[in-house]
The first five atom37 places (N, CA, C, CB, O) and aatype in JSON, in Angstrom:
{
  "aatype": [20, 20, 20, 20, 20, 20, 20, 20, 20, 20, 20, 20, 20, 20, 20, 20, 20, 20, 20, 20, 20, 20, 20, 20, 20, 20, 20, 20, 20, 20, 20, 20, 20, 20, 20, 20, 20, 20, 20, 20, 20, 20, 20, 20, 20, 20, 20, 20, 20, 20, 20, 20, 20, 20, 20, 20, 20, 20, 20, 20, 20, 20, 20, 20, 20, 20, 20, 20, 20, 20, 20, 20, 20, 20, 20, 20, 20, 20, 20, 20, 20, 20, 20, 20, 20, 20, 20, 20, 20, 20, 20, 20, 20, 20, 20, 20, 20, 20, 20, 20, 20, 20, 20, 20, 20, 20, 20, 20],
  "atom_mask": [
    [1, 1, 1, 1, 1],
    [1, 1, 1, 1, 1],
    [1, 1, 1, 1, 1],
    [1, 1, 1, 1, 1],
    [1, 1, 1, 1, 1],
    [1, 1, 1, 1, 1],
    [1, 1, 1, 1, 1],
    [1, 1, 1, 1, 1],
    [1, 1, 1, 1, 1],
    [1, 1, 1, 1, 1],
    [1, 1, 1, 1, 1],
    [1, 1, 1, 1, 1],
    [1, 1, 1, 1, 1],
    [1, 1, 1, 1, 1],
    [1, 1, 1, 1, 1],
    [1, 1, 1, 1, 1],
    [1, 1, 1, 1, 1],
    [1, 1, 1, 1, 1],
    [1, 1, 1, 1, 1],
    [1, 1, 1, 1, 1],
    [1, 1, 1, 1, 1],
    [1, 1, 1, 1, 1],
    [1, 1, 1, 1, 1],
    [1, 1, 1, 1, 1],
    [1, 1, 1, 1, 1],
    [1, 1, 1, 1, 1],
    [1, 1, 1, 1, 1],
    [1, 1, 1, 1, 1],
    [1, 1, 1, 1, 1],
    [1, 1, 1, 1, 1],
    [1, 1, 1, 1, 1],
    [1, 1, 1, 1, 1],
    [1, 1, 1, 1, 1],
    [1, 1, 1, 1, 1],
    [1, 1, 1, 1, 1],
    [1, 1, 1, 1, 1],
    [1, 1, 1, 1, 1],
    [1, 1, 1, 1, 1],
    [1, 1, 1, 1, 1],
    [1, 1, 1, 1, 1],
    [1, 1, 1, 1, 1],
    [1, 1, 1, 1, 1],
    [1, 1, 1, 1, 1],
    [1, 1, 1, 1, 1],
    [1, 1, 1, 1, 1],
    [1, 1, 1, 1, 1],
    [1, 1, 1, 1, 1],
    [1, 1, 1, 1, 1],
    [1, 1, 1, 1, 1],
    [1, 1, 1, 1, 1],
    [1, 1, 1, 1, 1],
    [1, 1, 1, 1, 1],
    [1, 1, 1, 1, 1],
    [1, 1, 1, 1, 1],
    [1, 1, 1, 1, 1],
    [1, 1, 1, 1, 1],
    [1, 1, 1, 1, 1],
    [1, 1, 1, 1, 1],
    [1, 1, 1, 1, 1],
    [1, 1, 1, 1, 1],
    [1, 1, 1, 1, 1],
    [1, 1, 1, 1, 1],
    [1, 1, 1, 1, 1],
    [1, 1, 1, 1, 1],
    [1, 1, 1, 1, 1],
    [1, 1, 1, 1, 1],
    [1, 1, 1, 1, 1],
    [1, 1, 1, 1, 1],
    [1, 1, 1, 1, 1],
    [1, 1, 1, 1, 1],
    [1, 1, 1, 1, 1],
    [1, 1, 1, 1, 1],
    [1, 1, 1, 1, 1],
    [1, 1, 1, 1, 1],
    [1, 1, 1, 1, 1],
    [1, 1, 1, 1, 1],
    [1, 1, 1, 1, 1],
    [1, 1, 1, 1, 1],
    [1, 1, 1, 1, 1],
    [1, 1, 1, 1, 1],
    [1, 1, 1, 1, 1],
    [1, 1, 1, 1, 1],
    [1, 1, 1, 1, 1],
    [1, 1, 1, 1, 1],
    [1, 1, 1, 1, 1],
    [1, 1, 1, 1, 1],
    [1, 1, 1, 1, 1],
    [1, 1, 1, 1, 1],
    [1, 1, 1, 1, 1],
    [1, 1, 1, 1, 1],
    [1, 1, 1, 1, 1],
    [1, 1, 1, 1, 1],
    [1, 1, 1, 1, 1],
    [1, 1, 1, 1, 1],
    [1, 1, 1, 1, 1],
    [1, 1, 1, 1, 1],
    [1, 1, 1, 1, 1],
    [1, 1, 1, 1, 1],
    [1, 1, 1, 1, 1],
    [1, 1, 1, 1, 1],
    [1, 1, 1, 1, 1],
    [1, 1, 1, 1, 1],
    [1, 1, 1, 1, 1],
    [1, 1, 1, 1, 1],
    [1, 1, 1, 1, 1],
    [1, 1, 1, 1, 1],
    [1, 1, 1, 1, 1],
    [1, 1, 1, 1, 1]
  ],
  "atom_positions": [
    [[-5.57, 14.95, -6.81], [-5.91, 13.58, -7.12], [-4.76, 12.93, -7.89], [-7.23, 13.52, -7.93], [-3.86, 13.69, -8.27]],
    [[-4.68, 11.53, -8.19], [-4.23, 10.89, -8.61], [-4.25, 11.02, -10.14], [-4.57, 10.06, -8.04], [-5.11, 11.53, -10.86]],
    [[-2.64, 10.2, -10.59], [-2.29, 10.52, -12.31], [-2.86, 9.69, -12.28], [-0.95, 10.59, -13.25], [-2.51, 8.85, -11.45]],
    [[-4.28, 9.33, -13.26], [-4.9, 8.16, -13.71], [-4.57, 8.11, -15.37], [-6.56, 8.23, -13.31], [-4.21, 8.9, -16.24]],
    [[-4.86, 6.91, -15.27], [-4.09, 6.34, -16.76], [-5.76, 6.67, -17.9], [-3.4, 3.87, -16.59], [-6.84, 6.66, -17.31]],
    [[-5.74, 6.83, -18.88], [-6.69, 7.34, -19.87], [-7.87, 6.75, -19.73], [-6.29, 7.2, -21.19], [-7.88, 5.67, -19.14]],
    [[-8.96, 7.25, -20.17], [-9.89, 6.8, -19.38], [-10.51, 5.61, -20.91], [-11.02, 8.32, -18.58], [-10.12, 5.59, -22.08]],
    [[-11.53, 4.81, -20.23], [-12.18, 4.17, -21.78], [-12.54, 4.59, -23.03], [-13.21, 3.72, -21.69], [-13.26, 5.59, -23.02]],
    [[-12.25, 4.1, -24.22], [-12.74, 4.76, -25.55], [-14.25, 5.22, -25.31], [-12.65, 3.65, -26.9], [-14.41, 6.43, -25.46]],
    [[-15.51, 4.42, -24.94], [-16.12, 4.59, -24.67], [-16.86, 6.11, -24.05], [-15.9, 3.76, -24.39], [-17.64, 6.86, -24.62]],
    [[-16.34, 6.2, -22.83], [-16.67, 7.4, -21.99], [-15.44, 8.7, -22.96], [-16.2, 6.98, -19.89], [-16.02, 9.78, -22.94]],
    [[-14.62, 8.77, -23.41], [-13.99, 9.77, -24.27], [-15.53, 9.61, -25.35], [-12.09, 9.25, -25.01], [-16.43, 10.4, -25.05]],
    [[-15.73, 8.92, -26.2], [-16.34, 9.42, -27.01], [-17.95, 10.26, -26.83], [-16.26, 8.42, -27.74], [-18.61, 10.96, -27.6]],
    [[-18.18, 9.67, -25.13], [-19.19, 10.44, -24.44], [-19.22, 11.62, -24.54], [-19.22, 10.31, -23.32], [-20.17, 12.2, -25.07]],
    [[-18.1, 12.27, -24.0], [-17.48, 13.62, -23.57], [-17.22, 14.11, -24.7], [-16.26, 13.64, -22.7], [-17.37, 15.33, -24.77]],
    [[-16.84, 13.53, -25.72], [-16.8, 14.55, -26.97], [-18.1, 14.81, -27.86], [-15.74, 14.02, -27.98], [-18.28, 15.71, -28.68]],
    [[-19.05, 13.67, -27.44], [-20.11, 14.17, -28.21], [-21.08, 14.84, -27.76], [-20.63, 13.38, -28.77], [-21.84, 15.46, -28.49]],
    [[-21.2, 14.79, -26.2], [-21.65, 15.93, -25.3], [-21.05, 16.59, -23.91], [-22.79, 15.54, -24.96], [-21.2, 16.3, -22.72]],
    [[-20.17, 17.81, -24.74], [-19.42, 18.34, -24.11], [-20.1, 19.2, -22.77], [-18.71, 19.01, -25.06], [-19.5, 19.24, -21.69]],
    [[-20.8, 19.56, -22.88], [-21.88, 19.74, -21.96], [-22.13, 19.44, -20.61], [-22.66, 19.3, -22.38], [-22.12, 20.11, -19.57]],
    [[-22.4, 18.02, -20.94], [-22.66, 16.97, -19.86], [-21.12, 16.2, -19.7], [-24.03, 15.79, -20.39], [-21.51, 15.1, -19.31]],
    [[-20.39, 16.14, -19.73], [-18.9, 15.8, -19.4], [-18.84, 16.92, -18.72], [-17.74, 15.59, -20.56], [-19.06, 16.55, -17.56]],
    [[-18.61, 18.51, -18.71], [-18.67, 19.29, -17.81], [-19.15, 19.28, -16.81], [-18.91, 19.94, -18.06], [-18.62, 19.15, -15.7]],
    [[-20.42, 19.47, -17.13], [-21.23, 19.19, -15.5], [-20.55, 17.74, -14.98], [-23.34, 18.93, -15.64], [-20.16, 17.7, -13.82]],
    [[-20.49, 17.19, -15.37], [-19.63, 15.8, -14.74], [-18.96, 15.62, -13.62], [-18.67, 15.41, -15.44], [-19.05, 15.01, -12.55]],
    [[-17.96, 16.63, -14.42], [-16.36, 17.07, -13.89], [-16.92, 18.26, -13.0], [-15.02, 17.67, -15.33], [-16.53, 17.83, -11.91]],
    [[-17.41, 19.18, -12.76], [-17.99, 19.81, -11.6], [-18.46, 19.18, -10.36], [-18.95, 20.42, -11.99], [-18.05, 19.5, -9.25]],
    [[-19.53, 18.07, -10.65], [-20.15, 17.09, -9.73], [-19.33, 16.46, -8.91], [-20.83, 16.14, -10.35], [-19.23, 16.37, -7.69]],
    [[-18.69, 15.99, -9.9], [-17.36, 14.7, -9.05], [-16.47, 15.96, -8.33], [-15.91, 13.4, -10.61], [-15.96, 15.71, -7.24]],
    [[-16.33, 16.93, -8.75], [-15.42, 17.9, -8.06], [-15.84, 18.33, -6.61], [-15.31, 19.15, -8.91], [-15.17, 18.37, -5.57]],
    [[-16.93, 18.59, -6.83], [-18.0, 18.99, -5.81], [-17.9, 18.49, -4.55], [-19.26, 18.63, -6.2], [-17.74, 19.11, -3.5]],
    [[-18.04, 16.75, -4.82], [-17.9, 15.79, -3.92], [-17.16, 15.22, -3.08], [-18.04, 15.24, -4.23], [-17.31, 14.78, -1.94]],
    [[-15.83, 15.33, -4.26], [-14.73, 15.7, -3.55], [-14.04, 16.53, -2.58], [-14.35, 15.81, -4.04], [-12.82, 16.48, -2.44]],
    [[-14.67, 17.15, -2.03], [-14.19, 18.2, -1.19], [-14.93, 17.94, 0.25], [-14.53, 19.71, -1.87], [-16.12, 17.66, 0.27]],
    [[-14.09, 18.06, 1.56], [-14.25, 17.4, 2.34], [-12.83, 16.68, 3.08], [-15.15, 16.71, 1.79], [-11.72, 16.57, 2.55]],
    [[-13.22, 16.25, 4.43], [-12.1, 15.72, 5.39], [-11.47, 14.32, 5.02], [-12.7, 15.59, 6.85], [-10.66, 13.79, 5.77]],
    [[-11.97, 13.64, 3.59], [-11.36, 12.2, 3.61], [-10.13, 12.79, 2.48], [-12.61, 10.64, 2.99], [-10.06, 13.77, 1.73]],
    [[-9.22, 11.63, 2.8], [-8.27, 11.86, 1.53], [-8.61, 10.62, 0.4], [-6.47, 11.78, 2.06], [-9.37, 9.65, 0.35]],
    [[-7.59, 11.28, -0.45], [-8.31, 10.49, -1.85], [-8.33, 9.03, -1.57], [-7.4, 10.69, -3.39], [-9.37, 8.52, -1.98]],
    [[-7.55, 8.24, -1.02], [-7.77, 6.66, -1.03], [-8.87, 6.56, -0.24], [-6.58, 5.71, -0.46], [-9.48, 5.5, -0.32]],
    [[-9.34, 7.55, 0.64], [-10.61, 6.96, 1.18], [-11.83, 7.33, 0.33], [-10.84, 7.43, 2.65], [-12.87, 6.7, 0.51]],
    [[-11.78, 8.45, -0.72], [-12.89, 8.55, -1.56], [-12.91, 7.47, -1.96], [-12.96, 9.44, -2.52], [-13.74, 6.66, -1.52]],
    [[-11.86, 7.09, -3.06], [-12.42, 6.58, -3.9], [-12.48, 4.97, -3.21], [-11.73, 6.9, -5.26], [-12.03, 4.24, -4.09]],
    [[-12.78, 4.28, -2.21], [-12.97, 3.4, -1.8], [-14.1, 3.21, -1.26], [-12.25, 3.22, -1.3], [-14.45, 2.12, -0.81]],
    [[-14.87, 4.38, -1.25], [-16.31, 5.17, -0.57], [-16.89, 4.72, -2.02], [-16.32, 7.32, -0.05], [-17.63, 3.73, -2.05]],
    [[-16.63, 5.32, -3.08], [-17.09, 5.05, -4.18], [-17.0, 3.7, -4.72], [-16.62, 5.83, -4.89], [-17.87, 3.42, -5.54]],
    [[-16.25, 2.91, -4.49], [-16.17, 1.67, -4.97], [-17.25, 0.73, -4.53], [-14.96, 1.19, -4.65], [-17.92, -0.06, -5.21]],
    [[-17.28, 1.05, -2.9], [-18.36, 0.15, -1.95], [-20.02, 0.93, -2.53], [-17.96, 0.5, 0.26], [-20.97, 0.15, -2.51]],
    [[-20.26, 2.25, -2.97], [-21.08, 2.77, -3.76], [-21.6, 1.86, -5.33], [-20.36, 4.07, -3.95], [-22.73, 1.49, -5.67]],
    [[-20.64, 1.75, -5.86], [-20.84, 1.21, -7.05], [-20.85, -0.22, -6.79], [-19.87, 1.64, -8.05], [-20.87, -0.86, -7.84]],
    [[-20.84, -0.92, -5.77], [-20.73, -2.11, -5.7], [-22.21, -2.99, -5.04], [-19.44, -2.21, -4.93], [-22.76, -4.07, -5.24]],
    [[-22.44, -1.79, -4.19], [-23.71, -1.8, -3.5], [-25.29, -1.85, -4.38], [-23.59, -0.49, -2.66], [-26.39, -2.29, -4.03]],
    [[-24.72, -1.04, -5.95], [-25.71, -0.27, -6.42], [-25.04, -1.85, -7.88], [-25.54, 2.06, -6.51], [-25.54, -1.81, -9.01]],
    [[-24.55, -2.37, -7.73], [-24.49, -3.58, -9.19], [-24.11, -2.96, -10.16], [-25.88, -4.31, -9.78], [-24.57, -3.48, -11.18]],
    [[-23.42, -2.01, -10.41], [-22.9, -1.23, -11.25], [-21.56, -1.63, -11.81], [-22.87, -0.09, -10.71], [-20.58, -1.04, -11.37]],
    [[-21.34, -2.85, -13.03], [-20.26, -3.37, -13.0], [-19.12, -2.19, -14.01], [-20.54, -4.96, -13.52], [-17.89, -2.25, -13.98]],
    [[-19.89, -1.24, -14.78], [-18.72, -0.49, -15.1], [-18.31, 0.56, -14.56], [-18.72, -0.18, -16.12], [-17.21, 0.95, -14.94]],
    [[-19.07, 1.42, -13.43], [-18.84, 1.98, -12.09], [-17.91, 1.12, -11.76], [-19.99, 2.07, -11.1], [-16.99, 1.02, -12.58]],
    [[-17.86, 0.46, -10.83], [-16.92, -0.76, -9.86], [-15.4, -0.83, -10.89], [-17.97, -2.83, -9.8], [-14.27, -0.64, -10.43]],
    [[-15.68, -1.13, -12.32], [-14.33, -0.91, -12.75], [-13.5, 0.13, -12.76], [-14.28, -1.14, -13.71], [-12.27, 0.05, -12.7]],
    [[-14.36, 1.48, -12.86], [-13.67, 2.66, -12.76], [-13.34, 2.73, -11.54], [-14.29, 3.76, -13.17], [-12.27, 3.25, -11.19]],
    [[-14.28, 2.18, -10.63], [-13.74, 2.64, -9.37], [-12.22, 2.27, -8.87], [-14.65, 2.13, -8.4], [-11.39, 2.84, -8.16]],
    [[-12.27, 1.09, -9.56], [-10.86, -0.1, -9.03], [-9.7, 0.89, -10.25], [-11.24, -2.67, -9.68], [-8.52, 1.08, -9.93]],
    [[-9.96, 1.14, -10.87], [-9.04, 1.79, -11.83], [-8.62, 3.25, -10.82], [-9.94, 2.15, -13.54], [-7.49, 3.69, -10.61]],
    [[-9.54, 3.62, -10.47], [-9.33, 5.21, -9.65], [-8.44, 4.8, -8.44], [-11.02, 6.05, -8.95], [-7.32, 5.25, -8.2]],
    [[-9.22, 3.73, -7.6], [-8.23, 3.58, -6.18], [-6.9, 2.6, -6.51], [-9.23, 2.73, -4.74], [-6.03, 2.45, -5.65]],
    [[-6.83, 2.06, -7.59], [-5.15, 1.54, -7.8], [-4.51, 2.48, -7.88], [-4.68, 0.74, -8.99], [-3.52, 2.52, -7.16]],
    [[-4.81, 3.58, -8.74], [-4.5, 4.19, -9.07], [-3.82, 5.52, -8.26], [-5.23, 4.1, -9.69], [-2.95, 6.34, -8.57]],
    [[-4.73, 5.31, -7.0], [-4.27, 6.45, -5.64], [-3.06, 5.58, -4.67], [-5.99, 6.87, -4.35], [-2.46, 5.91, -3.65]],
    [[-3.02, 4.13, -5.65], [-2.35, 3.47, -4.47], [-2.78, 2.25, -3.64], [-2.25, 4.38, -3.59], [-2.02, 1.5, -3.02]],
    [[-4.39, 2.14, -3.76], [-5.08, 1.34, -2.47], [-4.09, -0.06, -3.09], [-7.33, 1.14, -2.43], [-3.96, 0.09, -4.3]],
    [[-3.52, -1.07, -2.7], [-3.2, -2.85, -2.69], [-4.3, -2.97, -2.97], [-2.72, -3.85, -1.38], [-5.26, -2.24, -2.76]],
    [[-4.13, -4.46, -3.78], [-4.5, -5.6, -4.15], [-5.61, -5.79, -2.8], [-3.17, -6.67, -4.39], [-6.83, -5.8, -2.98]],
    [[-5.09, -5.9, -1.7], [-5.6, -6.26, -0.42], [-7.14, -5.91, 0.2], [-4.66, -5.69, 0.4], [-8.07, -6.46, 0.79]],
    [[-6.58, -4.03, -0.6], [-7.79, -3.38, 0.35], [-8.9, -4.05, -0.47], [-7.93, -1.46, 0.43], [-9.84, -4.61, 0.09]],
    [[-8.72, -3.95, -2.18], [-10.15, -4.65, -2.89], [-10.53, -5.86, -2.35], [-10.04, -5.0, -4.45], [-11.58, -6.35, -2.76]],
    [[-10.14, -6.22, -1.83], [-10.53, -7.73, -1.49], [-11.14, -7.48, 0.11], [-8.96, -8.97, -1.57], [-12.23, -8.01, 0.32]],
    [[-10.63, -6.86, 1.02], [-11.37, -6.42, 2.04], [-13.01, -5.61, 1.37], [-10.24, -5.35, 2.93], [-14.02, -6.03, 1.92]],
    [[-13.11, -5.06, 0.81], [-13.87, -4.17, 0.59], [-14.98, -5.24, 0.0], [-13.26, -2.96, -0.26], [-16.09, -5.31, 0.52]],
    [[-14.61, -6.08, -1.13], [-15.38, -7.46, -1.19], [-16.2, -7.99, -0.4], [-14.71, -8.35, -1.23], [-17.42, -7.84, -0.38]],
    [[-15.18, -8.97, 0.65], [-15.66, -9.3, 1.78], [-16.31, -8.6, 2.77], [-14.94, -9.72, 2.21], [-16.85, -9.28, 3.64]],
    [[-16.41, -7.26, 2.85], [-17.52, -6.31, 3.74], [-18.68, -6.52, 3.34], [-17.41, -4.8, 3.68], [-19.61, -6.81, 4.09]],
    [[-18.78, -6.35, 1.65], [-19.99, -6.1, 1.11], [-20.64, -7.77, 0.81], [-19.77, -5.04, -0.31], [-21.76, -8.16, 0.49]],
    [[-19.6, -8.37, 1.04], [-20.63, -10.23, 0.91], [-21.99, -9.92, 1.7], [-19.65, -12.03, 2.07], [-23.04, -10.12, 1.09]],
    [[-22.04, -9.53, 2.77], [-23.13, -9.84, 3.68], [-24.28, -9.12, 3.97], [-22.68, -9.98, 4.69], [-25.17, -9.24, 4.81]],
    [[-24.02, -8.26, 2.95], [-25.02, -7.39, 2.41], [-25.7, -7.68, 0.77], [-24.3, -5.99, 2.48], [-26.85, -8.03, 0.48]],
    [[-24.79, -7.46, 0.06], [-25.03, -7.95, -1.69], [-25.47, -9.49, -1.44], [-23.29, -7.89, -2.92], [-26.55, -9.84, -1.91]],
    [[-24.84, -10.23, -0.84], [-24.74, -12.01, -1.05], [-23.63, -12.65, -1.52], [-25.7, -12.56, -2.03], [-22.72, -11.98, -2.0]],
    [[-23.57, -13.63, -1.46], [-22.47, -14.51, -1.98], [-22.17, -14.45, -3.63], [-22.88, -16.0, -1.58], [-21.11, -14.26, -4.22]],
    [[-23.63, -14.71, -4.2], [-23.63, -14.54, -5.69], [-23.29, -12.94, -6.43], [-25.12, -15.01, -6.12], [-22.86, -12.77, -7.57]],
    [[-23.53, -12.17, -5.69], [-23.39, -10.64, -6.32], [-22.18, -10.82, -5.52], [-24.62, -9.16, -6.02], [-21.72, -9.76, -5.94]],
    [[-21.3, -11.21, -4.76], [-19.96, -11.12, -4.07], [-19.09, -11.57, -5.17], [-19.79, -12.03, -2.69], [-18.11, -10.98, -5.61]],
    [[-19.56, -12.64, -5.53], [-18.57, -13.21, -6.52], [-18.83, -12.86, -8.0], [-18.55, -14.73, -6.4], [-18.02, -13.48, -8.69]],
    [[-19.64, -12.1, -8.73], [-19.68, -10.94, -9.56], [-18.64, -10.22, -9.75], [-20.49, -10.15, -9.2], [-17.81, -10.2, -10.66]],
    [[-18.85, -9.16, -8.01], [-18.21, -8.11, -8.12], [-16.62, -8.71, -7.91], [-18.8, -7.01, -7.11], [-15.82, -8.14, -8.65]],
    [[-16.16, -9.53, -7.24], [-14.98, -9.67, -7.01], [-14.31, -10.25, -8.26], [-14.86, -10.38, -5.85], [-13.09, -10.42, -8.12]],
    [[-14.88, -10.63, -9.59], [-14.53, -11.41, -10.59], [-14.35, -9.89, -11.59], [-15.77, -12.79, -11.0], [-13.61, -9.93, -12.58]],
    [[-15.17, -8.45, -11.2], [-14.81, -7.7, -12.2], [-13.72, -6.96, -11.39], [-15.99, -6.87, -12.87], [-12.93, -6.26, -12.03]],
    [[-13.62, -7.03, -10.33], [-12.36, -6.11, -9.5], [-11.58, -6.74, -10.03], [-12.08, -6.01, -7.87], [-10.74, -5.99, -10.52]],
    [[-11.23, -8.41, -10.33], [-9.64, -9.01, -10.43], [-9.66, -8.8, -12.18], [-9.35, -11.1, -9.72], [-8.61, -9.0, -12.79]],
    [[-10.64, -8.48, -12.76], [-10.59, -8.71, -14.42], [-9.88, -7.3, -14.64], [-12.34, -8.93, -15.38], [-9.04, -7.16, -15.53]],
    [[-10.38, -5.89, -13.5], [-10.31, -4.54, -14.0], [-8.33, -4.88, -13.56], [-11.6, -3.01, -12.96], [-7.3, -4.7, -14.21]],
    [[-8.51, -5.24, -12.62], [-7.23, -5.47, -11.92], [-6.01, -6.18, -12.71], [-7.56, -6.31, -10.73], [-4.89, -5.84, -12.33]],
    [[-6.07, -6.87, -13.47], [-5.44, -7.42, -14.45], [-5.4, -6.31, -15.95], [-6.21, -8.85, -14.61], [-4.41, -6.02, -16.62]],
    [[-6.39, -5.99, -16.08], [-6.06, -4.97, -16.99], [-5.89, -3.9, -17.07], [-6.49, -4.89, -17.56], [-6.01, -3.23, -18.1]],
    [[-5.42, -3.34, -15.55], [-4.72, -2.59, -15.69], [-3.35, -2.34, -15.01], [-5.37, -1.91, -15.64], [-2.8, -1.35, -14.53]],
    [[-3.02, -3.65, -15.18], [-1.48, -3.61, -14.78], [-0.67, -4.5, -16.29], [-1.21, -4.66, -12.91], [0.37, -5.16, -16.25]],
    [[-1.38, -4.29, -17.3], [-1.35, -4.4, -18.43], [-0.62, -3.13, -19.25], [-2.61, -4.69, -18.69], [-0.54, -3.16, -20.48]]
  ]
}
């Protein structure tokens, strides 16, 4: 996988206060990972996942994970426009307002 840049104060202080469940975590996601897609197509699987499901700090990690493998500016915005016509216009423009916010901060 991809060098991802540190993850939120937030989710660190998760993992340190239950080390436990950060493990099993990191097993799960490992788990899942395995299989015929390569990483830009996981984590773009996961993005349309977290996007589907209104999950706006999912969707940021997600956009943090697939910049991070590489996906453009482009593909988020395709991936947007797939899911308009399913989510709606109003949850379209949600999610596409936290992709360009995650997107800006992290080319910060």
């Amino acid at each position: 996988m991809s060098k991802l840049a540190k993850p939120p104060a937030a989710f660190t202080a998760f993992q340190e206060k239950y080390p436990a469940i950060a493990e099993a975590w990191a097993k799960l996601s490992e788990a899942g990972g395995v299989g015929p897609l390569d990483e830009k197509a996981q984590r773009m699987i996961k993005l349309g996942i977290a996007i589907g499901a209104m999950r706006e700090g999912a969707v940021r990690s997600a956009v943090r994970k697939a910049a991070a493998a590489g996906v453009p500016a482009e593909g988020f915005d395709q991936v947007v426009a797939l899911a308009a016509s399913t989510i709606g216009l109003p949850s379209a423009v949600a999610v596409h307002s936290w992709i360009q916010e995650q997107l800006a901060r992290s080319a910060q």
